[in-house]
Residue frames as a rotation matrix with the C-alpha (Angstrom) as fourth column:
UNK 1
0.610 0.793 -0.001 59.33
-0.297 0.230 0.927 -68.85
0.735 -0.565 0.376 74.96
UNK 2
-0.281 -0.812 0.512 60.83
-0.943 0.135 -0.304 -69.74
0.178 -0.568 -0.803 78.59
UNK 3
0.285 0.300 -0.910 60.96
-0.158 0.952 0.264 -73.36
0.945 0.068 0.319 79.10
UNK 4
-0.729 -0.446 -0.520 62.59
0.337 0.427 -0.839 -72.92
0.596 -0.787 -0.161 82.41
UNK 5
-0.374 0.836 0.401 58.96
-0.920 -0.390 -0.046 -71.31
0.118 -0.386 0.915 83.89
UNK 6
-0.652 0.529 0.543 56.45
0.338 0.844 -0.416 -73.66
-0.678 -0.088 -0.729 84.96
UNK 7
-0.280 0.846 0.454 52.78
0.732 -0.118 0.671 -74.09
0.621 0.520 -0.587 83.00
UNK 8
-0.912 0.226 -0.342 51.16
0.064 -0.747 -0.662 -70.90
-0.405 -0.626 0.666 83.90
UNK 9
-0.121 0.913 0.390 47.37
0.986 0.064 0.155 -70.44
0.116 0.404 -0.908 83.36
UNK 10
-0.873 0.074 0.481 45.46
0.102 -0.939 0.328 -67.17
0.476 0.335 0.813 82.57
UNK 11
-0.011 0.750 -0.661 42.13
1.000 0.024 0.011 -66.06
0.024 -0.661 -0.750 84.83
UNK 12
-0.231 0.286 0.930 40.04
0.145 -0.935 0.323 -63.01
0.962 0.209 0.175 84.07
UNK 13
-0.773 -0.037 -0.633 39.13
0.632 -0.125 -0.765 -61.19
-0.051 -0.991 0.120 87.01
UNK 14
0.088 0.913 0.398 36.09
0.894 -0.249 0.373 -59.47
0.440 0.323 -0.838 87.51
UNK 15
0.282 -0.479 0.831 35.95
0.445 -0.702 -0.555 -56.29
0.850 0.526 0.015 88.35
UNK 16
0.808 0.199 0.554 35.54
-0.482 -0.317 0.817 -56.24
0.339 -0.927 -0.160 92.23
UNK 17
0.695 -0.710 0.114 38.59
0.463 0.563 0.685 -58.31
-0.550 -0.423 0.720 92.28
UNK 18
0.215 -0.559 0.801 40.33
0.685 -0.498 -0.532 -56.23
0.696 0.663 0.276 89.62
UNK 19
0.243 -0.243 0.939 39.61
-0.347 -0.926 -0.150 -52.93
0.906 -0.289 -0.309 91.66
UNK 20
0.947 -0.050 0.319 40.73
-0.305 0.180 0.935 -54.98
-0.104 -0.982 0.155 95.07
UNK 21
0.247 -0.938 0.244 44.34
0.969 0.236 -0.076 -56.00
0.014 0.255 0.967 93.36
UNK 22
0.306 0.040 0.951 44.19
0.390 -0.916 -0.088 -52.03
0.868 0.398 -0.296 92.48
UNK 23
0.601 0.612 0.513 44.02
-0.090 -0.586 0.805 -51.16
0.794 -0.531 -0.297 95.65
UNK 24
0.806 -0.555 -0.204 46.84
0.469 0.390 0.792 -53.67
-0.360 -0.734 0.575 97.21
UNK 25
0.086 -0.736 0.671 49.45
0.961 -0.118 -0.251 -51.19
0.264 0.666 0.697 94.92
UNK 26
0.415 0.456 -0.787 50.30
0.303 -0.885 -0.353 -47.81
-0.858 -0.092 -0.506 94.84
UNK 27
-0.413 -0.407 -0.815 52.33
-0.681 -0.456 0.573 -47.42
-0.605 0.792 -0.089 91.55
UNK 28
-0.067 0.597 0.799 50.88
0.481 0.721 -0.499 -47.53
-0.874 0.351 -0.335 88.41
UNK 29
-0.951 -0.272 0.147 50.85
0.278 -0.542 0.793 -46.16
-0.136 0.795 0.591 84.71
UNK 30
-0.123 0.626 -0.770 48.75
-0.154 -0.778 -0.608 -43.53
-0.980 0.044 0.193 83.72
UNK 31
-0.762 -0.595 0.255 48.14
0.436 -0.182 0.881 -43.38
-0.478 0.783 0.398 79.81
UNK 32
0.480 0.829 -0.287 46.49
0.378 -0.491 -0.785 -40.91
-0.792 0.268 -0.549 77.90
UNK 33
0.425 -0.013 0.905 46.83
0.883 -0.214 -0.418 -38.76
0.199 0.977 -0.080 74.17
UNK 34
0.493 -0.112 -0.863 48.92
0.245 -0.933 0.262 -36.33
-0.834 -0.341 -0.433 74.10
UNK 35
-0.310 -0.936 -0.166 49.51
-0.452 -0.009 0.892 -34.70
-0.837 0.352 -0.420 70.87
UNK 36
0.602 0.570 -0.559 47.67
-0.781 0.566 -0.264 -37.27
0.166 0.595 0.786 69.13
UNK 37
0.045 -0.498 -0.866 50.08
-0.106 0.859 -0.500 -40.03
0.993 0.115 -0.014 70.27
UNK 38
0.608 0.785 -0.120 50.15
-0.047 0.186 0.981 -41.62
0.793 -0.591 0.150 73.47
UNK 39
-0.044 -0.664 0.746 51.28
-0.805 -0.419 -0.421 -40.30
0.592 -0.619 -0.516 76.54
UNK 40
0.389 0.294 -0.873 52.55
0.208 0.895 0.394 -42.96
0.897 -0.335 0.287 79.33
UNK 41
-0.148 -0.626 0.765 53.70
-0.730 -0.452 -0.512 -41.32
0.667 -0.635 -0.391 82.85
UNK 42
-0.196 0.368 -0.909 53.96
0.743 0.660 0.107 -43.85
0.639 -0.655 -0.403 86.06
UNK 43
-0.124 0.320 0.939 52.18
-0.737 -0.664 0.129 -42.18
0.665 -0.676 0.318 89.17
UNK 44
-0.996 -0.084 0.011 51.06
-0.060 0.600 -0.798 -43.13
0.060 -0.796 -0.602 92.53
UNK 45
-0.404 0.909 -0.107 47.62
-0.219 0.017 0.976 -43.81
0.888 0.417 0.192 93.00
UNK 46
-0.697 0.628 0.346 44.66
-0.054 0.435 -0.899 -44.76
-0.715 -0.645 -0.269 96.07
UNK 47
-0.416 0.869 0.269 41.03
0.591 0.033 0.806 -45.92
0.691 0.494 -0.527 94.90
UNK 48
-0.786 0.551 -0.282 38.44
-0.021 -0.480 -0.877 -43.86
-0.618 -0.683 0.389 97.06
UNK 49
-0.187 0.938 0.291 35.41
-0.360 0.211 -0.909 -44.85
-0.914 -0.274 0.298 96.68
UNK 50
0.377 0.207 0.903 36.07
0.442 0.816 -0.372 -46.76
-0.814 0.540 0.216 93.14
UNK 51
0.850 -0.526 0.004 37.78
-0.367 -0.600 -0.711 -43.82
0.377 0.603 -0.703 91.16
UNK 52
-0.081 -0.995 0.057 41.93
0.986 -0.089 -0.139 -43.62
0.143 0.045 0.989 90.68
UNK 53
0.968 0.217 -0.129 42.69
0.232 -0.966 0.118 -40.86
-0.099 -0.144 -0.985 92.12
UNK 54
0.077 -0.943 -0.323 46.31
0.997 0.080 0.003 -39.46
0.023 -0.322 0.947 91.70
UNK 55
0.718 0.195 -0.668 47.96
0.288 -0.957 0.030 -36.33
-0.634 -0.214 -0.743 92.24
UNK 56
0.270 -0.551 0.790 49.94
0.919 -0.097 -0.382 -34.41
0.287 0.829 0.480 89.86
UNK 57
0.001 -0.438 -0.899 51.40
0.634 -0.695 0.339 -30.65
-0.774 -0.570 0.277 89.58
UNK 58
0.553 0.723 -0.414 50.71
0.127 -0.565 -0.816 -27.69
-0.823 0.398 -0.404 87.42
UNK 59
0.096 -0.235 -0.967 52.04
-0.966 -0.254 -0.034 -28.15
-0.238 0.938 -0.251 83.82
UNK 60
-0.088 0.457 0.885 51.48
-0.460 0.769 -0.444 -31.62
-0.884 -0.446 0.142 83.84
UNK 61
-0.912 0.237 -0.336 50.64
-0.308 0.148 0.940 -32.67
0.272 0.960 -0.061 80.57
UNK 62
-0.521 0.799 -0.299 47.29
0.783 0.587 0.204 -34.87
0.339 -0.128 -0.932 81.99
UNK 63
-0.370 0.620 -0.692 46.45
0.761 -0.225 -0.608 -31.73
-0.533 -0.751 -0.388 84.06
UNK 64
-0.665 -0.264 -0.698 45.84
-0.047 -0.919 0.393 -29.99
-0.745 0.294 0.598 81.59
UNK 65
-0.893 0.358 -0.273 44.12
-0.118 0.399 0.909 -31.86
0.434 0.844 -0.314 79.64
UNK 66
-0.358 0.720 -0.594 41.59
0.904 0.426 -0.029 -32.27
0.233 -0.547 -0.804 82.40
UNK 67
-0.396 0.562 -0.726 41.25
0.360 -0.632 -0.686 -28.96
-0.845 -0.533 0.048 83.42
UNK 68
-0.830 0.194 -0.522 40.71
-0.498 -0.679 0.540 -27.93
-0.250 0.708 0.661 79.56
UNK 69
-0.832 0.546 -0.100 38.17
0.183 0.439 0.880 -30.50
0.524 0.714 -0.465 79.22
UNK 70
-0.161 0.609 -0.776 36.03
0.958 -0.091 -0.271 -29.04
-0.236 -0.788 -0.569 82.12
UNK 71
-0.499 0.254 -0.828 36.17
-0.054 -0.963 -0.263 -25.58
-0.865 -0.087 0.495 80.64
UNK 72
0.455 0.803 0.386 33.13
0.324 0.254 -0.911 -25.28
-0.830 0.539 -0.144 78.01
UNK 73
-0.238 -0.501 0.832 34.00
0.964 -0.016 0.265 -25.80
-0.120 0.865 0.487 74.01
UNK 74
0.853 0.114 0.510 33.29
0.282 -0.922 -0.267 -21.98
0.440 0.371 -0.818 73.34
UNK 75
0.700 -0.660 -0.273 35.91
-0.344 -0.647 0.681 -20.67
-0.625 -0.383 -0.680 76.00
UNK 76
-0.122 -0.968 0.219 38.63
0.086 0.209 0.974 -23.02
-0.989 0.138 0.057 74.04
UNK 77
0.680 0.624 0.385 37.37
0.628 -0.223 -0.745 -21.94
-0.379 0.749 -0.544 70.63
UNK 78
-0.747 -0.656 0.114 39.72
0.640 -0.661 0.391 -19.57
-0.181 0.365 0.913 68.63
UNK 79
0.016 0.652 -0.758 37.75
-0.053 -0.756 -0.652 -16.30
-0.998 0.051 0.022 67.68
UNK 80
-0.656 -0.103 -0.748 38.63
-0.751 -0.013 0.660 -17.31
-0.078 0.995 -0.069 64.08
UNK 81
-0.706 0.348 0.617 36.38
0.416 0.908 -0.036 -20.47
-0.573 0.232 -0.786 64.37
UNK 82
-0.948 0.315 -0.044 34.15
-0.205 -0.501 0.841 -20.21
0.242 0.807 0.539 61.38
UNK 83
-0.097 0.926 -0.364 30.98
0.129 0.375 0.918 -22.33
0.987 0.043 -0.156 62.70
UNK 84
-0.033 0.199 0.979 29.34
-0.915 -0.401 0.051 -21.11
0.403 -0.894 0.195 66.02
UNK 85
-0.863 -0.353 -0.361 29.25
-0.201 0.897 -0.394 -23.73
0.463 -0.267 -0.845 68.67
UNK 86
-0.320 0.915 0.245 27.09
0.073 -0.234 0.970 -25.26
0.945 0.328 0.009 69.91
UNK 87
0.084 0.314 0.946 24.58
-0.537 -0.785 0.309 -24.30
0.839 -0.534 0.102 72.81
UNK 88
0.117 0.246 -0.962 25.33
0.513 0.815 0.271 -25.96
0.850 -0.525 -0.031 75.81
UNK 89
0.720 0.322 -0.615 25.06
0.627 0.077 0.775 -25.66
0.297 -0.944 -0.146 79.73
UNK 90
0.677 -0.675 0.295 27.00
-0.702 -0.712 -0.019 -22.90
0.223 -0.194 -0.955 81.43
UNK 91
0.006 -0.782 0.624 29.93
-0.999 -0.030 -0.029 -24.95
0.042 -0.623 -0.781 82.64
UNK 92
0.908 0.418 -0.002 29.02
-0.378 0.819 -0.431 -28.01
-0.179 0.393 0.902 80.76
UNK 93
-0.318 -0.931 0.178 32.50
-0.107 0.222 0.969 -29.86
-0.942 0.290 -0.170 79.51
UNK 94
0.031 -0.240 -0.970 33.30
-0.958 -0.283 0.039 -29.57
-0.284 0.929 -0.239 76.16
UNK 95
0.406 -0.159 -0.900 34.59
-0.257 0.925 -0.280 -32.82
0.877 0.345 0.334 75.35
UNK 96
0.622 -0.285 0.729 35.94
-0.374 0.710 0.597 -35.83
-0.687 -0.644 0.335 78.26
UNK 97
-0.343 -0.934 -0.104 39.65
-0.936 0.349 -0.052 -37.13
0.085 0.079 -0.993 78.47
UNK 98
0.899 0.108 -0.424 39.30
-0.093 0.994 0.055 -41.08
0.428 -0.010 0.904 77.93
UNK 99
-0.311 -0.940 0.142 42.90
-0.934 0.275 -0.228 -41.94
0.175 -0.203 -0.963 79.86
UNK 100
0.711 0.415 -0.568 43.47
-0.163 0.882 0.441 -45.59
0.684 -0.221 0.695 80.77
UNK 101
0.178 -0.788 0.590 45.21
-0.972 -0.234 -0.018 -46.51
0.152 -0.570 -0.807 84.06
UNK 102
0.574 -0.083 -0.815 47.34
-0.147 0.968 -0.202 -50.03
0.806 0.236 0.543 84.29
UNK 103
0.410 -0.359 0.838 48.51
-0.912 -0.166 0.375 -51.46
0.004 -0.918 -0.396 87.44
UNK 104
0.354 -0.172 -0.919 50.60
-0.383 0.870 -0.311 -54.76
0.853 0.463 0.242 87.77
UNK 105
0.201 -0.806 0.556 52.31
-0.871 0.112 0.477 -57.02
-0.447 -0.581 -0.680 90.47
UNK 106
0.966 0.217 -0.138 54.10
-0.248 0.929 -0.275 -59.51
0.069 0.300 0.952 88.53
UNK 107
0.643 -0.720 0.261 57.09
-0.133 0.230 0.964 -61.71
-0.755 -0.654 0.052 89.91
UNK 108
0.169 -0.607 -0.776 60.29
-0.984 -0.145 -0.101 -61.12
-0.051 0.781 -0.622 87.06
UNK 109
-0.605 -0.752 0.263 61.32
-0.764 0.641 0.075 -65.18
-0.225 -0.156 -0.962 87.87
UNK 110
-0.859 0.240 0.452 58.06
0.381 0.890 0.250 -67.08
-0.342 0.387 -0.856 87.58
UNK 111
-0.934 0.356 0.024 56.35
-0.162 -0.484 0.860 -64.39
0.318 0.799 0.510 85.36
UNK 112
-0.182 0.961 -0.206 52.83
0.704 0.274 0.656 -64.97
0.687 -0.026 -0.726 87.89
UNK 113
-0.950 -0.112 -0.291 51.14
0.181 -0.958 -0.222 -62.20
-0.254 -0.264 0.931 89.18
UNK 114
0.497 0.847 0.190 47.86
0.797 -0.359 -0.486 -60.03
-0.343 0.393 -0.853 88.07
UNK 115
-0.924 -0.368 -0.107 47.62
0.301 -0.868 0.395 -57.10
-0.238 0.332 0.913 85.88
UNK 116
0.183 0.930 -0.319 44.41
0.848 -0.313 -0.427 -54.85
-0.497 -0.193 -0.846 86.04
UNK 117
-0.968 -0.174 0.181 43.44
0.221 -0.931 0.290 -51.71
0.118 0.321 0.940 83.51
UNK 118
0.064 0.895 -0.442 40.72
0.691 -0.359 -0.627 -49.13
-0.720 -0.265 -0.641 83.68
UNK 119
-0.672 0.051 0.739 39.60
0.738 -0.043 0.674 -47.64
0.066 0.998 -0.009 81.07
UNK 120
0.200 0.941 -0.272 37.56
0.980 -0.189 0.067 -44.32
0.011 -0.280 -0.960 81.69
UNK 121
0.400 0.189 0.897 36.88
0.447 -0.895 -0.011 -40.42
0.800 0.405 -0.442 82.05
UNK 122
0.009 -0.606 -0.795 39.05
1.000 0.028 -0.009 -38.34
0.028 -0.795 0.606 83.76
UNK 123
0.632 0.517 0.577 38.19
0.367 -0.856 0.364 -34.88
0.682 -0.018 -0.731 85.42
UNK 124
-0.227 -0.973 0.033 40.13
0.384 -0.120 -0.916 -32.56
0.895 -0.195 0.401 87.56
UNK 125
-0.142 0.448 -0.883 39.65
0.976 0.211 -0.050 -32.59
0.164 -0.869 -0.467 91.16
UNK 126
-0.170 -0.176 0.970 38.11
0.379 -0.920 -0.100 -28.82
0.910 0.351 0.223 92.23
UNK 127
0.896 0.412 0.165 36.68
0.049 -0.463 0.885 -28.58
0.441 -0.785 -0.436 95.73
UNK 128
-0.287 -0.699 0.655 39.81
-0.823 -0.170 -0.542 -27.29
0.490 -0.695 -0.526 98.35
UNK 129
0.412 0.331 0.849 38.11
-0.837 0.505 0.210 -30.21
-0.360 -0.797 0.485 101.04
UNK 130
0.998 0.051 0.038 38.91
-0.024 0.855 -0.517 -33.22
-0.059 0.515 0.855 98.38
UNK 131
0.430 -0.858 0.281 42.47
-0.282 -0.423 -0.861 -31.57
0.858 0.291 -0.424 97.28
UNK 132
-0.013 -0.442 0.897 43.47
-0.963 -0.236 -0.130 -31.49
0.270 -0.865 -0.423 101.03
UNK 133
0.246 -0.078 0.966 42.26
-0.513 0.835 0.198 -34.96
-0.822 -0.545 0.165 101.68
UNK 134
0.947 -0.271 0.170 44.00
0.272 0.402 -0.874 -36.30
0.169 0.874 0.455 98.60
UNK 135
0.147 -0.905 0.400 47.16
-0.538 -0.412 -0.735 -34.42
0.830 -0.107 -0.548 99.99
UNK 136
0.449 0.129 0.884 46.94
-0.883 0.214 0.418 -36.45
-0.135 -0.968 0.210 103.12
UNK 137
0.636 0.359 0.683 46.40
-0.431 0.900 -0.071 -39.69
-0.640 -0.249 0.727 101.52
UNK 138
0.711 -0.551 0.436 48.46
0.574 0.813 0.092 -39.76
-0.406 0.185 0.895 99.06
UNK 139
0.595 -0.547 -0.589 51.94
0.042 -0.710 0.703 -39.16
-0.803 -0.443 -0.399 99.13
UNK 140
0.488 -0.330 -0.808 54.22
-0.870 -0.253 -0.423 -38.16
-0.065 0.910 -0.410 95.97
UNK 141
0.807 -0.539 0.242 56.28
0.497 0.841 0.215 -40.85
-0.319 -0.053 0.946 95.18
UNK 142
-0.326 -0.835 0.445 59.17
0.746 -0.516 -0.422 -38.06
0.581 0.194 0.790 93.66
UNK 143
-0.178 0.145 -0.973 59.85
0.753 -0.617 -0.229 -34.90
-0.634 -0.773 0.001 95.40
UNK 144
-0.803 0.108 0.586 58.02
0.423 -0.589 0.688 -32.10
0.420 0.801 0.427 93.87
UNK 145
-0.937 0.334 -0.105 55.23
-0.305 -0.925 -0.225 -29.70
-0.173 -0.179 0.969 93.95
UNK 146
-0.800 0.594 0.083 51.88
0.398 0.422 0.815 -31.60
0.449 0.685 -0.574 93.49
UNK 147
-0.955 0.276 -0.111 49.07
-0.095 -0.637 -0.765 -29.25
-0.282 -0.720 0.634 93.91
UNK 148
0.301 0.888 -0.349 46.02
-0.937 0.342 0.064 -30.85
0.176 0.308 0.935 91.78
UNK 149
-0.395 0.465 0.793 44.32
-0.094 0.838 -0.538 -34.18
-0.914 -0.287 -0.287 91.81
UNK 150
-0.528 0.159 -0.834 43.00
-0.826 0.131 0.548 -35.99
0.196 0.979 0.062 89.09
UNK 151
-0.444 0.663 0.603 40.05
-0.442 0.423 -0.791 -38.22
-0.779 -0.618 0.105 89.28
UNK 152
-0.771 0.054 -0.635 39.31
-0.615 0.198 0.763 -41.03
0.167 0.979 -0.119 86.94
UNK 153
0.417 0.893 0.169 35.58
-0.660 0.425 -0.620 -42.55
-0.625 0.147 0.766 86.73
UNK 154
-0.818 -0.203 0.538 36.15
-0.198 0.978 0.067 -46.22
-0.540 -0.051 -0.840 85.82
UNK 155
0.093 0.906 -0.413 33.84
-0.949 -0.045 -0.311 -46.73
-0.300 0.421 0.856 82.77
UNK 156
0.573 -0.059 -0.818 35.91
-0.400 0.851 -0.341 -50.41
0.716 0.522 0.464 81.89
UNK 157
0.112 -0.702 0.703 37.84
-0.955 0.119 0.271 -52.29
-0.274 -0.702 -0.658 84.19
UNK 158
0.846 0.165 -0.507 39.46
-0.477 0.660 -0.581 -55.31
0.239 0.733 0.637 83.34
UNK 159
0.036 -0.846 0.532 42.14
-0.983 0.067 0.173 -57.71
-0.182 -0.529 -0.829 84.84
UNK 160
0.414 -0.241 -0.878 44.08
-0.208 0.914 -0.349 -60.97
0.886 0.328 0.328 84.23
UNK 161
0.550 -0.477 0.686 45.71
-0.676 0.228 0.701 -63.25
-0.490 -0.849 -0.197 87.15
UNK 162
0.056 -0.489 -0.871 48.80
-0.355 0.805 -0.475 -65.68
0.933 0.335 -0.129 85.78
UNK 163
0.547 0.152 0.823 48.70
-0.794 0.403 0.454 -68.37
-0.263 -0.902 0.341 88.13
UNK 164
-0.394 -0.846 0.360 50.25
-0.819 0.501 0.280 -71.93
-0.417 -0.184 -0.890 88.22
UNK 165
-0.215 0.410 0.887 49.34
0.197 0.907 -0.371 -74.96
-0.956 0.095 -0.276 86.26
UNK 166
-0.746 -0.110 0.656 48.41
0.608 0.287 0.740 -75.91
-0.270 0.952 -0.147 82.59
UNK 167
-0.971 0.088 -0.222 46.91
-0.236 -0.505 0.830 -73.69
-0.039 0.859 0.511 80.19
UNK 168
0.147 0.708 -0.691 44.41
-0.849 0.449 0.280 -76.17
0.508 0.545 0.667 79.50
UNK 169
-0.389 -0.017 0.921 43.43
-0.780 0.538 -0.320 -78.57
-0.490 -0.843 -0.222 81.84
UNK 170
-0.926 -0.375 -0.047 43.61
-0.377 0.926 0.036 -82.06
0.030 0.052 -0.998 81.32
UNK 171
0.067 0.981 0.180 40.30
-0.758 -0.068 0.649 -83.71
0.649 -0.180 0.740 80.15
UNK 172
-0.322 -0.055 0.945 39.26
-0.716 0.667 -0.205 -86.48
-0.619 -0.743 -0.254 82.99
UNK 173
-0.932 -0.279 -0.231 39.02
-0.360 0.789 0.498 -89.99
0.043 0.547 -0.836 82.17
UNK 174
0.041 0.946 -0.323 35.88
-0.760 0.239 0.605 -91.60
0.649 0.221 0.728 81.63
C-alpha cells in the first residue's frame, strides 16, 4: 500500500457522467475474444451520439470479427456442418461481438482520476456517408491505413472517480 498518497475515496459515476469523462479522452483500450482468450489493443476513440466509435484497418483482428458477425450463420457455416441452421432473416447477424471499451485519466503521483468501461455490441460501420465522417473526425493516432469504423452500442456503462479524502467518512458527533 502507498502511505505517501493521501486518503482517497471511491465514487460511482452514473452513466451520463461516465459517457461525459469518455468523451473528455481520446485514447482508450479496446478489449474483445480473440481466439478464445482476450484480445486488448489501445485505439483512439469519439462518442457520437452515445456509441464508441473507432477506426481501424483491414486485417484487424476486431474488424473482422465484426464484419463476420454481420454476415448470416449459414454463409460462415462449413458445408460439412452436420445440422442445418437455422432459419433466419436475409442479412440477419449470426451471432454479436460483446467487446468492452475502458478509458482512464488517472494522475501516476496521487493515483486520483476516473476510470469508465462499456460493456456492449459491436458492429461494423457500412454506409460510405458515416465512414467519411468518421474519417474526418477521427484521426489515427499511428500512421497507417484505417479504412473501416467500428461502432459499439453501449449495453453497460460503468465508471469510478478516485477523489480526495477518507474512505469512510467520519461519523458526526451527537
Amino acid at each position: 500500500m502507498d502511505t505517501t498518497a493521501p486518503p482517497r475515496r471511491r465514487v460511482e459515476l452514473t452513466r451520463a457522467q461516465s459517457l461525459r469523462l469518455l468523451r473528455s479522452v481520446s485514447l482508450g483500450r479496446v478489449v474483445f475474444t480473440r481466439r478464445a482468450l482476450p484480445a486488448i489493443r489501445p485505439v483512439n476513440h469519439i462518442v457520437d451520439g452515445g456509441h464508441i466509435v473507432i477506426r481501424t484497418h483491414e486485417g484487424a483482428a476486431l474488424a473482422g470479427l465484426a464484419a463476420s458477425a454481420q454476415q448470416p450463420m449459414t454463409a460462415r457455416q462449413p458445408a460439412s456442418a452436420q445440422q442445418p441452421a437455422p432459419a433466419q432473416p436475409p442479412g440477419a447477424p449470426g451471432r454479436r461481438v460483446v467487446v468492452a471499451y475502458e478509458a482512464d485519466s488517472i494522475d501516476p503521483v496521487t493515483h486520483l482520476g476516473w476510470s469508465v468501461v462499456v460493456t456492449g455490441y459491436c458492429t461494423l460501420v457500412t454506409d460510405p456517408d458515416e465512414l467519411a465522417r468518421y474519417a474526418a473526425l477521427l484521426t489515427p493516432w499511428w500512421d497507417g491505413r484505417m479504412d473501416y469504423a467500428v461502432r459499439i452500442r453501449p449495453s453497460l456503462v460503468t465508471g469510478v472517480q478516485l477523489l480526495p479524502g477518507c474512505p469512510h467518512p467520519p461519523a458526526q458527533a451527537r
